[in-house]
C-alpha positions, 0 to 999 in steps of 0.5 A: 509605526512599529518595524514589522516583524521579520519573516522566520527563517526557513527550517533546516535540518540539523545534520550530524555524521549522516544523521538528521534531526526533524523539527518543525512547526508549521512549516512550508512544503517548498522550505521542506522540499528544498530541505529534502532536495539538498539532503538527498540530491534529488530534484523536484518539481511542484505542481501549480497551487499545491502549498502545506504547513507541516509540522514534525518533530523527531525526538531521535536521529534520523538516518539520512538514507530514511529522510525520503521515505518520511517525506513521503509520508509527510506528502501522503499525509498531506493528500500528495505524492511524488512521482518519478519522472526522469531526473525529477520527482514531480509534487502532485495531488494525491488523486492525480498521482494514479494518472502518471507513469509510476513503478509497476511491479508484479506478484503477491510476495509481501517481500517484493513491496517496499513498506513505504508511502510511495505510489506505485501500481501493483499487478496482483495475479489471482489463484482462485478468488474471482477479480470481481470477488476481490475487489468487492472485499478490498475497495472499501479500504483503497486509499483517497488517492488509490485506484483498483481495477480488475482484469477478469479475463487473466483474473488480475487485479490492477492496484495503483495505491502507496506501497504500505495499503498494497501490502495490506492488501496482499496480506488479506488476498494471501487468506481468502484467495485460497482453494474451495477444497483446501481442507477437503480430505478423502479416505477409503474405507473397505468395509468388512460386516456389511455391503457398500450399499447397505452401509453407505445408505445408512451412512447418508442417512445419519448425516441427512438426520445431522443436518451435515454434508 
């Protein structure tokens, strides 16, 4: 019988001068995550039964200091996230991730949101736009593994999500949660020929006749 095949050698990323190049084909997360974890020195845990193929190929260096925010979005791609917990990150369902003690911020400053693939759970203060109004306008576009809830009585929204969907969202709340009367003006006019009351009859007059308010 012929000599079975032997099993291909786990990747490993090719390093020059704090530099990475990125090139797999079908790949195990548990040889990425050891790739990843030697890299950077952080430590993972893995949840029973999460297991992935992932393929990648970068055609340019990679700074090391970039190889964790990538591999976030190798997990986000792939339905998981990494969260925090202590000295560890723990590998985790997507879905599950919301259930975790993740980093919580505060505000609507675009700045303040890191533009990567990681979960965190962001408390947005409203001015003006009912909780109950936002979240009809942003759930349609929450991720698979996001969560919004709304908190009426300080009208806050409560949004557990990847930090790049947050910043979406905060960009969208910037234009719709504005004053009802922001572009409302008002000038005095003395008028000169003609009293108040006539003038402001026939005034009303016209505008009812242009349909306008």
């Amino acid at each position: 019988a012929p000599a079975p095949k032997p099993a291909p050698a786990p990747p490993s990323p090719e390093k020059k001068a704090g530099f990475v190049l990125l090139n797999f084909d079908e790949a195990e997360l548990k040889d990425i995550i050891s790739l990843v974890s030697e890299a950077t020195g952080t430590n993972f845990i893995i949840s029973p039964g999460i297991t992935a193929k992932i393929t990648i190929h970068s055609s340019k260096k990679i700074p090391s200091s970039e190889l964790f925010s990538i591999f976030e979005s190798i997990l986000e791609m792939n339905g998981l996230a990494a969260v925090k917990s202590g000295n560890f990150y723990k590998i985790v369902q997507g879905p599950m991730a919301h259930q975790k003690a993740l980093e919580v911020k505060k505000g609507k400053e675009i700045s303040s949101i890191p533009a990567e693939d990681k979960i965190i759970t962001q408390l947005i203060p409203l001015d003006f736009l009912p909780a109950s109004e936002a979240i009809t306008l942003l759930q349609p576009m929450i991720s698979p593994m996001g969560v919004i809830t709304p908190n009426t009585r300080n009208n806050i929204l409560i949004i557990t999500d990847v930090a790049s969907n947050i910043r979406r969202f905060v960009e969208i709340l910037k234009e719709v949660d504005v004053s009802a009367f922001e572009s409302t003006r008002i000038r005095l006019f003395a008028p000169i020929n003609v009293d108040v009351k006539t003038l402001s009859k026939e005034l009303t007059d016209i505008l009812n006749a242009l349909t306008l308010g």
